[in-house]
MDAnalysis code that builds the backbone (N, CA, C; Angstrom):
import MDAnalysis as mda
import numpy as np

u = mda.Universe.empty(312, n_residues=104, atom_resindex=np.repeat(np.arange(104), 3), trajectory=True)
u.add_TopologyAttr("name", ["N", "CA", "C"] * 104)
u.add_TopologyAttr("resid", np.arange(1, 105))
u.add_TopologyAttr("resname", ["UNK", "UNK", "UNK", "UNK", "UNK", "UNK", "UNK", "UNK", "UNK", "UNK", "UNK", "UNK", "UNK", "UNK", "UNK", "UNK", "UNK", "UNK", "UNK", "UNK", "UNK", "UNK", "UNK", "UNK", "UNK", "UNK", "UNK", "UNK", "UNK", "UNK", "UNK", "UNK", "UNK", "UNK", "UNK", "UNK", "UNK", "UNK", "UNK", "UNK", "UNK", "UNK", "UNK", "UNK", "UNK", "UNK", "UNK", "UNK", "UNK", "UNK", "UNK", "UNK", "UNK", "UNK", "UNK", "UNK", "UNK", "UNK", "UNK", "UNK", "UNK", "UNK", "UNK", "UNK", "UNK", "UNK", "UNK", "UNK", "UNK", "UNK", "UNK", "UNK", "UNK", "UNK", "UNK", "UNK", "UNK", "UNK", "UNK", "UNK", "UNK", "UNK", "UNK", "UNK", "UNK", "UNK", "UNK", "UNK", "UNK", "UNK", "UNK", "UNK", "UNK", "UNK", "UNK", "UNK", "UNK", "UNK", "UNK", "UNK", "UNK", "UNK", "UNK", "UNK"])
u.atoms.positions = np.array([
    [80.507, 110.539, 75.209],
    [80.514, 109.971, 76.547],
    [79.881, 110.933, 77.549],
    [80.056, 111.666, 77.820],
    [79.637, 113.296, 78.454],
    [77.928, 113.322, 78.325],
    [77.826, 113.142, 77.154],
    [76.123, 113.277, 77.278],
    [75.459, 111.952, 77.289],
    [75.869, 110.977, 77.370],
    [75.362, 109.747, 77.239],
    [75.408, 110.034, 79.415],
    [76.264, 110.238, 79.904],
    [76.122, 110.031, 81.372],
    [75.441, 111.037, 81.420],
    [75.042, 112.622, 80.838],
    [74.519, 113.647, 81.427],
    [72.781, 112.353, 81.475],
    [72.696, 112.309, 80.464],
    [71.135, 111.623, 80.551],
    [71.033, 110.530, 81.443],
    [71.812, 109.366, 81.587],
    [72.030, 108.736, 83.030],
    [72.095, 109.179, 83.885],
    [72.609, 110.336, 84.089],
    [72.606, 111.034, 85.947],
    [71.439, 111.738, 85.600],
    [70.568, 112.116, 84.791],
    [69.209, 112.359, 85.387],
    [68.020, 111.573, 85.440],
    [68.446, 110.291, 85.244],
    [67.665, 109.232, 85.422],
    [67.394, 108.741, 87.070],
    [68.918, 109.243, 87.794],
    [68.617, 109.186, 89.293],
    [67.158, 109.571, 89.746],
    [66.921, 111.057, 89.544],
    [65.521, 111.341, 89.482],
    [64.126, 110.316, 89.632],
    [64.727, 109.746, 88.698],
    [63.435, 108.876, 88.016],
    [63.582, 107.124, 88.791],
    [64.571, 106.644, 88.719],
    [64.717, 105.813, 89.154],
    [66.248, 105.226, 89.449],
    [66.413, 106.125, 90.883],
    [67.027, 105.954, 91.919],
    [68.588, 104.827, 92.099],
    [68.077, 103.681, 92.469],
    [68.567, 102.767, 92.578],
    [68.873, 102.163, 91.234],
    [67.742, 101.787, 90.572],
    [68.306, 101.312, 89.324],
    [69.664, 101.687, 88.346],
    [69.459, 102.937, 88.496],
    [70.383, 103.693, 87.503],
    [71.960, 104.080, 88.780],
    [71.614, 103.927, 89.588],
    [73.278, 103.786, 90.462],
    [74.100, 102.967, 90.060],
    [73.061, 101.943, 90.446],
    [73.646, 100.603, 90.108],
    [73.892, 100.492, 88.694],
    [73.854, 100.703, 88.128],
    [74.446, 100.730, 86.449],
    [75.802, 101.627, 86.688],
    [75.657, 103.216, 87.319],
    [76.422, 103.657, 87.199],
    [77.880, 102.947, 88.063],
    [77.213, 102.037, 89.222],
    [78.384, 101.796, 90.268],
    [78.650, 100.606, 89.336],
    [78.246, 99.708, 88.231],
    [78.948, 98.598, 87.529],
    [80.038, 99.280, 86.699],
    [79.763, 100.531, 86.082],
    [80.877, 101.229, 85.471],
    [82.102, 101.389, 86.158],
    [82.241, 102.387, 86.906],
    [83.008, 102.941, 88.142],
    [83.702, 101.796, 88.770],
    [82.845, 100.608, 89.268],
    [83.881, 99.718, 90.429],
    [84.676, 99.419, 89.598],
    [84.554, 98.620, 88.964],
    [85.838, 97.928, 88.123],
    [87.057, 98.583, 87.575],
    [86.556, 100.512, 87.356],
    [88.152, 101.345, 87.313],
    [88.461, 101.393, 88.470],
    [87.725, 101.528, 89.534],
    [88.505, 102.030, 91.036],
    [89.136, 100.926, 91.964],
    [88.413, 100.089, 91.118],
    [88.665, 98.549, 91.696],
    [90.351, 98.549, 91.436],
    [90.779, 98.432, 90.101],
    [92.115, 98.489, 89.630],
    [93.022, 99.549, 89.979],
    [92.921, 100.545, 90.129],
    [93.353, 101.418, 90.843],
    [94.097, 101.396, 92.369],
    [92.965, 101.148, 93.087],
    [92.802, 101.091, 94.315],
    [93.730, 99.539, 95.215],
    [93.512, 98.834, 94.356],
    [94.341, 97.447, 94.490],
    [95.991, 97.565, 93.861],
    [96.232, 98.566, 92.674],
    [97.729, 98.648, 92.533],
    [98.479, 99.608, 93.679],
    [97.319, 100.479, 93.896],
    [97.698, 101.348, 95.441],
    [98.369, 100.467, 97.049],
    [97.177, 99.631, 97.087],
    [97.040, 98.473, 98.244],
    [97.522, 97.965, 98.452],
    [97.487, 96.786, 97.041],
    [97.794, 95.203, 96.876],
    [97.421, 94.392, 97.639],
    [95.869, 94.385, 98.336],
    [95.288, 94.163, 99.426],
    [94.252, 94.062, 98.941],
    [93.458, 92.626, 98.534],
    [92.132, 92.475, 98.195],
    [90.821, 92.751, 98.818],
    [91.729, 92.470, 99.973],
    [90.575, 92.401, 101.427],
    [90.294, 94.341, 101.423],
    [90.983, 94.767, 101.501],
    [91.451, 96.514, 101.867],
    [90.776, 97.110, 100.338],
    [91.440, 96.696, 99.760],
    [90.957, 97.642, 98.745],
    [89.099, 97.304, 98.292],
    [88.424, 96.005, 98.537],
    [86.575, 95.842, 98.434],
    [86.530, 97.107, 100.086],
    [87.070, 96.986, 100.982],
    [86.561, 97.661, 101.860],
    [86.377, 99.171, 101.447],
    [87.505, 99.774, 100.671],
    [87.789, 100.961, 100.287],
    [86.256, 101.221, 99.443],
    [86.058, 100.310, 98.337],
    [84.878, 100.722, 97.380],
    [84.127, 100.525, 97.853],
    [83.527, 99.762, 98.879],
    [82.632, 100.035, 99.380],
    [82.078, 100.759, 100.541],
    [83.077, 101.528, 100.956],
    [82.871, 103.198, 101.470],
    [82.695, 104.099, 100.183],
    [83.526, 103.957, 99.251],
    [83.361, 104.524, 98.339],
    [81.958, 104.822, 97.949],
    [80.863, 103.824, 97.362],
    [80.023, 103.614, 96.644],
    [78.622, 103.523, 97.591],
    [79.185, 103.316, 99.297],
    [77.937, 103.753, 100.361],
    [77.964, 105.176, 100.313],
    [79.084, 105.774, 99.989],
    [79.138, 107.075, 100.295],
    [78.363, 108.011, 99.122],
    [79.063, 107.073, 98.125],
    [78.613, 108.022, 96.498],
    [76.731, 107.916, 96.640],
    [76.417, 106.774, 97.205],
    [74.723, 106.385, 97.158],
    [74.112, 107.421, 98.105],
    [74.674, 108.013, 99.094],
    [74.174, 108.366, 100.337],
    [73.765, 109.964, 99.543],
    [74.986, 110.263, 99.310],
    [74.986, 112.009, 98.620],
    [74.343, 111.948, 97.624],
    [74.318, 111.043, 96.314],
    [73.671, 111.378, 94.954],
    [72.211, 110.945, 95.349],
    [72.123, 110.530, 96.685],
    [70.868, 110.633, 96.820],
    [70.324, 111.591, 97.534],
    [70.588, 112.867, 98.133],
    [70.153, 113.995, 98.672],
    [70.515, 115.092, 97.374],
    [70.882, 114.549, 96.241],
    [70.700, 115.816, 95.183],
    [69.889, 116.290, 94.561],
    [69.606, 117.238, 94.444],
    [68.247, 117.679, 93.599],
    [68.545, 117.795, 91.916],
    [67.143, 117.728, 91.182],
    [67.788, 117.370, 89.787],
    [68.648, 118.131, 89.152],
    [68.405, 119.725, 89.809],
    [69.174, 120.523, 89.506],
    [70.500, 120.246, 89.626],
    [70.830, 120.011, 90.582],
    [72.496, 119.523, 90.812],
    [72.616, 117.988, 89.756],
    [72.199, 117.418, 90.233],
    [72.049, 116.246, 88.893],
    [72.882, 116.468, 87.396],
    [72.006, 117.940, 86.883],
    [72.002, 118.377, 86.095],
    [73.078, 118.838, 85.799],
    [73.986, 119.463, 86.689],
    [74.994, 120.170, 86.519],
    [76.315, 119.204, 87.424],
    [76.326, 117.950, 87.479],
    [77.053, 116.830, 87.774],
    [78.213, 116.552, 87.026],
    [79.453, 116.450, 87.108],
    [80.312, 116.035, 85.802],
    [80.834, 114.654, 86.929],
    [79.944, 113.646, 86.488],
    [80.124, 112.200, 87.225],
    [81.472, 111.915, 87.151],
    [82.333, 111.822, 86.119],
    [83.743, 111.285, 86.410],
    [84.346, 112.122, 87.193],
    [84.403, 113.326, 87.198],
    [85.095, 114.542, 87.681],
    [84.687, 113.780, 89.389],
    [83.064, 113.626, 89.758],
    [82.729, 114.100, 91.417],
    [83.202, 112.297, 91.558],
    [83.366, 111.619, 90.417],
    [83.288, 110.431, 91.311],
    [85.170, 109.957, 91.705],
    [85.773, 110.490, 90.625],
    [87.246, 110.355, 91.064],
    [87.797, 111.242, 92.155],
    [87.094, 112.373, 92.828],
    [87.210, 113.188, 93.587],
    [87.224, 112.083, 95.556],
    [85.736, 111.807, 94.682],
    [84.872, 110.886, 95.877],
    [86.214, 109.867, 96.341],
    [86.501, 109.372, 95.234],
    [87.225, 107.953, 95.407],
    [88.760, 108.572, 95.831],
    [89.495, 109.206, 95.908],
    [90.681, 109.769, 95.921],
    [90.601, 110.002, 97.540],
    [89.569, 110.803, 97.717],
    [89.262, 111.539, 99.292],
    [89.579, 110.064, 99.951],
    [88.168, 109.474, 99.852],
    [87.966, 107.881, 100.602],
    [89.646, 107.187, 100.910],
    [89.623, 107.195, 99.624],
    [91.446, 106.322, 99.565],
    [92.630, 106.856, 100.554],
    [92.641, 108.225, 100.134],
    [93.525, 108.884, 101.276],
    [93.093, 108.450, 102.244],
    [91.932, 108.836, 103.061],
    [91.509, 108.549, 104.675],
    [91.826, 107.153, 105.026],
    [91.470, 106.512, 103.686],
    [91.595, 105.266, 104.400],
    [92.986, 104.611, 104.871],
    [94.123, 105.613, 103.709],
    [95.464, 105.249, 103.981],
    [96.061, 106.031, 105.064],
    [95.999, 107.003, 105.488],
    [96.222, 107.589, 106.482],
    [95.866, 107.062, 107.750],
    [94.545, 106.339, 108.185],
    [94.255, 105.382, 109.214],
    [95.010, 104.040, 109.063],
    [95.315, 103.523, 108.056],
    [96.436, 102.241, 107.933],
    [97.369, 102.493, 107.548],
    [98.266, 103.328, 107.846],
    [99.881, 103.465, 107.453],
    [100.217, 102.391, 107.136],
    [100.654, 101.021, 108.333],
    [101.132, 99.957, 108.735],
    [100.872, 99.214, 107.048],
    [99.708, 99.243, 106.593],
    [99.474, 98.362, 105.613],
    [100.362, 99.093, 104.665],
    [99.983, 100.254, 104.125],
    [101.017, 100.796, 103.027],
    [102.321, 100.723, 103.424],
    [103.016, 100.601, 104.850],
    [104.543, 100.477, 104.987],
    [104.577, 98.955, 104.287],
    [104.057, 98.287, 104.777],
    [104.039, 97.009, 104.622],
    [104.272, 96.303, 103.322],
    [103.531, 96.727, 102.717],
    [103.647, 96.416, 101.095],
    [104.566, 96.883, 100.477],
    [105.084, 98.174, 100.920],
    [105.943, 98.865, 100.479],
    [107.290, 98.129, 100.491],
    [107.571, 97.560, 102.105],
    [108.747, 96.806, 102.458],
    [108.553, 95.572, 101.782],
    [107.544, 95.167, 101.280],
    [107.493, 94.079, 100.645],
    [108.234, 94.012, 99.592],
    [107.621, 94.579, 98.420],
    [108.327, 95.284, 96.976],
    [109.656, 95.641, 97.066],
    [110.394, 96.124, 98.115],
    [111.671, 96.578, 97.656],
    [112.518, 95.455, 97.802],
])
């Protein structure tokens, strides 16, 4: 698995967009599940990934191949997604009380 993505993340290089988008079909669908047992908010949690995945596009696109190269994608992308999630829960308390009072 490790070297099958090392050669995908240096395909960014080469072609950009194409190969994100492969990588962001991988990725959404774990963070997707994740992020929604966190939530329980359909609406909240597409908003979340897609800060997520504007954000992941914005940076893996100012990297040079060198960094590319030395990328451990699950490592920077669960990092990415964790950060995002916090901020985003910290600006909506109300929603996480909410759900919370729901469940009990």
């Amino acid at each position: 698995m490790d070297r099958k993505w090392a050669i995908d993340i240096m395909q960014l290089s080469n072609d950009f967009d194409k190969t994100f988008h492969e990588i962001e079909d991988v990725y959404r669908p774990r963070f997707q599940n994740v992020v929604y047992c966190l939530i329980g908010n359909t609406k909240a949690t597409e908003e979340i990934l897609n800060e997520i995945f504007s954000q992941a596009y914005h940076l893996l696109g100012q990297c040079s191949a060198i960094q590319m190269e030395q990328l451990n994608v699950d490592q920077w992308f669960c990092s990415l997604a964790l950060n995002i999630t916090n901020t985003w829960l910290s600006k909506h308390e109300n929603v996480t009380c909410n759900s919370t009072s729901l469940a009990s």
